[in-house]
C-alpha positions in Angstrom: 105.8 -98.1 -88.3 108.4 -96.2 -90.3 107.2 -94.6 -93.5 110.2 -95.4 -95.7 108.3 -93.0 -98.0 109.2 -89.6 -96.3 112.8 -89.7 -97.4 112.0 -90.5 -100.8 111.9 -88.1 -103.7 108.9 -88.4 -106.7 111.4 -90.2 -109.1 112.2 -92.8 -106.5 108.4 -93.6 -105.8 107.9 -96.3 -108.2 111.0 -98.4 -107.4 110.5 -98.0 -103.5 107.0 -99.2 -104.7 107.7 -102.1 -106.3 110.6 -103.2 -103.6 108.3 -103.0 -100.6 105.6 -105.1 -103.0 108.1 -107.6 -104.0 109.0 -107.9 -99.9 105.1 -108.1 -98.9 104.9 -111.6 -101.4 106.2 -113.2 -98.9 102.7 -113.4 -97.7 101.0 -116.6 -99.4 97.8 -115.4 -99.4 98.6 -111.7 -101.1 100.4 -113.9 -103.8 97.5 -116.2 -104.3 95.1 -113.0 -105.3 97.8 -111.8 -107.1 97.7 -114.6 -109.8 94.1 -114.6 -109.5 94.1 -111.1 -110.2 96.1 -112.2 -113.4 93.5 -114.5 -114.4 95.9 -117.5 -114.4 93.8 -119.8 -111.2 91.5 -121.6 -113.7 94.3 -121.7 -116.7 96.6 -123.9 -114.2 95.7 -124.5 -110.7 99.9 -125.9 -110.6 100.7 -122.2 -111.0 99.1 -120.8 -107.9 100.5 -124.2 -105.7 104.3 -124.1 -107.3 104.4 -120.0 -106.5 106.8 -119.4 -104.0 108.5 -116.1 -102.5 111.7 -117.4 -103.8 110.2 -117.3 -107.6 109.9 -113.2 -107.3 112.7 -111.4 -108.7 113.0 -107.6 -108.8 114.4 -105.3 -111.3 115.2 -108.2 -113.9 116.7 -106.3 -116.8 116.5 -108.2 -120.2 119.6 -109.3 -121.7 121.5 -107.2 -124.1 119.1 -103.9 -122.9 119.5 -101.3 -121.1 117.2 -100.6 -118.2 116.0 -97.3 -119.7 114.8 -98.2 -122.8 112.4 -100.4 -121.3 114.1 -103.8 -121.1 113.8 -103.7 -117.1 110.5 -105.6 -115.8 109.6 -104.4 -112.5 108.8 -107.7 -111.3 109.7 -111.2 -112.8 107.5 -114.6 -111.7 109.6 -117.1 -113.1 109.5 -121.4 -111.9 108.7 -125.0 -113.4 104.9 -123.2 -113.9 105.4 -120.3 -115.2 107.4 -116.9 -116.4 105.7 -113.5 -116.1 106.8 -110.1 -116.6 105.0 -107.4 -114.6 105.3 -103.9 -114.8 104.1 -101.1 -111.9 102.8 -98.1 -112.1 102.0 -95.9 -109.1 101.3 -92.8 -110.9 98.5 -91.5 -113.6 100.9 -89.8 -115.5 104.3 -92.0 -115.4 105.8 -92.2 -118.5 105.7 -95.1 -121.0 109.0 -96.5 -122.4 109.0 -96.6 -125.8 109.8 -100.5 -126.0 106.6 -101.7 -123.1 105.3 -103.7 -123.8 106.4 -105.3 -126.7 110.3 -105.7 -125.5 108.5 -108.2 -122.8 106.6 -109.6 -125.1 109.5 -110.3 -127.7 111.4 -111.7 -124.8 108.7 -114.3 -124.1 107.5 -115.3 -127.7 111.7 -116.1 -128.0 112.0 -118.0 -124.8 109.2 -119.9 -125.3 110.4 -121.2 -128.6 114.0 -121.7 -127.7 113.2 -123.6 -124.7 110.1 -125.6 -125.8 110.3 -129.3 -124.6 107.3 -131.5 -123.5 107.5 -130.7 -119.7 107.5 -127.0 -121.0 104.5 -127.1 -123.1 102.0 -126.3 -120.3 104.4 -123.3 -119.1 102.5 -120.2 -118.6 104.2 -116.8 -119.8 102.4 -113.2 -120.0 103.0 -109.8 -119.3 101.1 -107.8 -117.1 101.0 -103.8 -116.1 99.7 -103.3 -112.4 98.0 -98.9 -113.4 95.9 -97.4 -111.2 92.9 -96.1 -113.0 92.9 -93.9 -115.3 95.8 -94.4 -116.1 97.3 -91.9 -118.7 99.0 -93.8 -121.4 96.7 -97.5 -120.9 95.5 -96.7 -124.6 98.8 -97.2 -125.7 100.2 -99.8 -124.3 96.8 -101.6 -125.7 97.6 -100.3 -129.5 101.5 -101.3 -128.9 99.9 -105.0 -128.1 97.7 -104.9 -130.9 100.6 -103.8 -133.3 103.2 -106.2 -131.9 99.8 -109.1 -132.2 99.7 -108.6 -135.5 103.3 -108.9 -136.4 102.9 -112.3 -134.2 99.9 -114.0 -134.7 99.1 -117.3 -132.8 101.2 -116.0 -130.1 100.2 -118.2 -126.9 102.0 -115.0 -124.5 99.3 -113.7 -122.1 98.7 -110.1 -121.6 96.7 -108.3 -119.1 96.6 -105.1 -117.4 95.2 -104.8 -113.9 94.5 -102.2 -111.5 95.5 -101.1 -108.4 91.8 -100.4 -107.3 90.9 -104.1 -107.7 94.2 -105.7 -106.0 93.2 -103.5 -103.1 89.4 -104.5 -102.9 90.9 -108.4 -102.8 92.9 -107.8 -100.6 90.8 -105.8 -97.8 88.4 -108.9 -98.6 90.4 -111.9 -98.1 90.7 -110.1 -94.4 94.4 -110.5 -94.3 96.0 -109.5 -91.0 99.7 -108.3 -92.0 100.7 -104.7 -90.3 103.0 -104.1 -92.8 100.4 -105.3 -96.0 97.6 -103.0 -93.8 100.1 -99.9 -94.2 101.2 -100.5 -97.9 97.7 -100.7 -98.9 96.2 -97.4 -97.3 99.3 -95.7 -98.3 98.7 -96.6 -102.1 94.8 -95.6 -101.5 95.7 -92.7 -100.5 97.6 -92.0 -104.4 94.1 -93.6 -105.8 92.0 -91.7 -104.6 90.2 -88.3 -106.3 90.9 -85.3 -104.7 89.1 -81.7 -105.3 92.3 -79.2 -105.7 91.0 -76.5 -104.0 92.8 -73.2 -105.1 92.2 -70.2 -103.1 91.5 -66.5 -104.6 94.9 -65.0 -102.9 96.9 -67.6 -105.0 95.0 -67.1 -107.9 95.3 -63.6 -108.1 99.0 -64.2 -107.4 99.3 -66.7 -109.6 98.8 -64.0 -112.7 99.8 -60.9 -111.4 103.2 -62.2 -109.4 102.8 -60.2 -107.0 99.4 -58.6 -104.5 98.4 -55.6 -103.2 95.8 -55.3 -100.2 92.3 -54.3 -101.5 90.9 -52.5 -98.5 88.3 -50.6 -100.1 86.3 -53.4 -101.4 87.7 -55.7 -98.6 87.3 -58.5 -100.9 90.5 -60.8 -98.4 92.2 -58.9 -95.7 96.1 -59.0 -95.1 96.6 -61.7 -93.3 94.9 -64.2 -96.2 97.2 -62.3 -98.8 100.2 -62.5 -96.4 100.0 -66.6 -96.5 99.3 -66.6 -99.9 102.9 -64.9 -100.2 104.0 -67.1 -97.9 103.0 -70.1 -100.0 105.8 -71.5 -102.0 105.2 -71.3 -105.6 106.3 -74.6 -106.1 102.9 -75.6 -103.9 101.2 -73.3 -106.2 102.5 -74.3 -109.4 101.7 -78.1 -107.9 97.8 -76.9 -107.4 97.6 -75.3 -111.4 98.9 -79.0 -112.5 96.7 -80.8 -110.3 93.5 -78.4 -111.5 94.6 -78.9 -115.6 94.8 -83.0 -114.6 90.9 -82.6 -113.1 89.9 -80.9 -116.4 91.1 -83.2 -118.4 89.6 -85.9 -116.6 86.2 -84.0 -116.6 86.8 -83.6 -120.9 87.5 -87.5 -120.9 83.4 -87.8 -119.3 83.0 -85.7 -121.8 84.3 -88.1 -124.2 87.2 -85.3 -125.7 90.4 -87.8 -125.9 92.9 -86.1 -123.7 96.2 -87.5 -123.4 99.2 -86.8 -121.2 102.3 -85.3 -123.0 105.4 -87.7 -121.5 107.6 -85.5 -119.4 105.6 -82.1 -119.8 102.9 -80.3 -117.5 100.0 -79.9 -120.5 97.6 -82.2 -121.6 97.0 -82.8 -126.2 93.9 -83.1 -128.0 94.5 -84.6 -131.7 91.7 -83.7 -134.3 91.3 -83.8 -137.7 95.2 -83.4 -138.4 96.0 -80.5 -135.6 96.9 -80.9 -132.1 95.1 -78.7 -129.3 96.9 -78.5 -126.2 96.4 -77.2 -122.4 98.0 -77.4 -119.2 100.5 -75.4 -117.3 103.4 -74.2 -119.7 105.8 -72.6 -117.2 108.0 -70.5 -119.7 104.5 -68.7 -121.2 103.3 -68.7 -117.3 106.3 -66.4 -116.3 106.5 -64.1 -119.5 102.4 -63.7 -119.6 101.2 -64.1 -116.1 98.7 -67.0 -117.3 99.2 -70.5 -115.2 97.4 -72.5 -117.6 97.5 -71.7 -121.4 96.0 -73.6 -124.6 97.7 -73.6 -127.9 97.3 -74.7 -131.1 100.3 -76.0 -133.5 100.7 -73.4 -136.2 101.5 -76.0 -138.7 98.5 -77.2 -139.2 95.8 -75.9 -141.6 94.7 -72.2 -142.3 91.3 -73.3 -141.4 91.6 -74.4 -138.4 94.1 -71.5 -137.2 91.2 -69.1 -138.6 89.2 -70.9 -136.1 90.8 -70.7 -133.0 91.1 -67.3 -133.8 87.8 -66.7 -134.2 86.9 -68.6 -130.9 89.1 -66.2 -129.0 88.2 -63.1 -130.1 84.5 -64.2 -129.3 85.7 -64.8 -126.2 87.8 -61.6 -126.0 91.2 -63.1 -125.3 94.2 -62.8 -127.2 95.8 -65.2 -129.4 99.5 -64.9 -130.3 102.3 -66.8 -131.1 104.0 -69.1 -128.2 106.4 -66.4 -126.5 109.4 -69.5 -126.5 108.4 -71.0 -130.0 106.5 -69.6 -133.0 105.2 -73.1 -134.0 102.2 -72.2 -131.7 99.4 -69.7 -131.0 98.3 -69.7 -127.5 95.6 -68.1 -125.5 95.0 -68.9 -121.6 92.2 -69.7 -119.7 90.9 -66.1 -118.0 91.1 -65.5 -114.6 87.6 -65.2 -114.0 87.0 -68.8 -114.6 89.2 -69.8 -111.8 87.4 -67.4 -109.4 83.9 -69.2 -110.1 82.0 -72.0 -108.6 82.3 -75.7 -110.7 86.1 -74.0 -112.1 86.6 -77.3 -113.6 83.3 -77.6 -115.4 84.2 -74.1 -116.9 87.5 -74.3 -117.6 86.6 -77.9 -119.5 83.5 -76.4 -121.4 86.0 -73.3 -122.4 88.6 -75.8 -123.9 85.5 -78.2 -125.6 85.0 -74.6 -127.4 88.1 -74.9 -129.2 88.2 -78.9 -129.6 84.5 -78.4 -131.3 85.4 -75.8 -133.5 88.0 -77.8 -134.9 86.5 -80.1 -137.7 
């Protein structure tokens, strides 16, 4: 079968996603679990028999919105039974618009008023978000519900948000024989899945220093590992620092330190007690400093706690000075030392919880 995948850039991913979804409903059985995924079976067992391919529309954008501000459902369910809004995400970290949910939502609450009647009054409407886990912004789509609830209240609109994980296990139970539906679900297994970013010392040590020079004496690599480590493009490098910052903060989240993604950057923020603590891989500070992953506090926040993220890193004998593109931060990196030892991301996270501790 022909991956349509391989001649797709990152940006693309989630439409091509949710087209070749939208084409695999035509299997009856993959839109039955779909709507039981929902939650909807035992609400109205008319929804689930009145659901045809024909219902599923792509790309829907909302009237009198553009499609970037978040007026665009990915998918829309609409018949005699029902109108849902669903909304895909393939990714951990894809952005949240600033209007999801609650454009949907405002969109359903006004339909469902306008075109109230008596056949309409069993119509189903919600609006659901299809994550994988662990997703990086589910917190706030769930405190955008709760806000727009409020402003709302005895709003009949369903909401849900359901994972990729679980659509997957229904599916490879139901025993469904589609090539096409076999293909599409071990390709988006493959993005679920956890994988150990393995980082070897040659790109570490090129990582900081830019450039490496052959230790013979204490033979610690010989040439030809430092020769494919130059080889290696620093894209694939720069992808592996990203990939090891999204593993520790996934190991501070077990930790229970709330990490969130910053929309659009490479770093990950930490918000305590009025100051932000943030790590990840800041590429301007990576090429003036030689450090792949930095941590930086904002400098507007209080004298205390700037006195003690000092303190932490002169305990920890690294400098702190202000951001070398903005002065609104101090920074420090993690050392290279901890990327060179076993359990990197247990370090690396117990380094950071230093900082996020110290700030009370």
């Amino acid at each position: 079968m022909i991956n349509p995948y391989n001649k797709t850039v990152a940006s693309n991913k989630e439409n091509l996603t949710t087209e070749i979804f939208h084409d695999l409903l035509h299997c009856g059985p993959l839109r039955r679990i779909l709507l039981e995924l929902f939650g909807l079976r035992s609400s109205n067992e008319n929804i689930i028999d009145d659901f045809r391919f024909s219902d599923v529309k792509t790309q829907v954008r909302l009237k009198e919105v553009e499609a970037d501000s978040g007026g665009q459902p990915d998918l829309v369910i609409k018949n005699k039974s029902c109108t849902l809004f669903i909304e895909i995400k393939v990714s951990k970290n894809c952005p949240l618009q600033d209007s999801q949910p609650c454009r949907y939502l405002e969109d359903l609450e006004e339909s469902s008023k306008k075109d109230f009647n008596e056949n309409d009054s069993k119509k189903v409407r919600g609006c659901y978000f299809l994550l994988p886990r662990g997703y990086d912004h589910k917190s706030e789509i769930l405190t955008r519900y709760e806000k727009w609830l409020k402003v709302n209240p005895g709003s009949q609109i369903k909401h849900k948000i359901v994972y990729w994980e679980d659509l997957l296990e229904k599916i490879d139970k139901a025993e469904i024989y589609n090539q096409q539906l076999t293909w599409f679900c071990e390709k988006i297994g493959s993005w679920m899945s956890y994988e150990v970013v393995s980082i070897t010392e040659p790109e570490i040590i090129l990582a900081f220093d830019m450039e490496i020079e052959c230790d013979t004496e204490n033979n610690k690599f010989n040439q030809q590992e430092i020769n494919m480590a130059m080889m290696s493009p620093i894209p694939s490098i720069y992808k592996k620092f990203k990939d090891l910052a999204r593993s520790v903060a996934e190991e501070l989240k077990k930790k229970e330190v709330p990490c969130r993604y910053a929309n659009g950057e490479d770093y990950w923020m930490i918000e305590r007690d009025g100051c932000t603590l943030g790590f990840g891989v800041w590429e301007h500070f990576w090429r003036e400093k030689g450090k792949p992953i930095s941590i930086y506090l904002r400098e507007d926040t209080s004298e205390d706690h700037k006195e003690k993220f000092k303190e932490i890193c002169k305990n920890e004998n690294l400098a702190c000075e202000p951001h070398c593109e903005s002065n609104t931060y101090l920074t420090t990196w993690i050392p290279r030392e901890m990327f060179l030892c076993e359990n990197s991301v247990e370090k690396i996270a117990e380094h950071i919880q230093l900082f996020y501790n110290a700030l009370k």
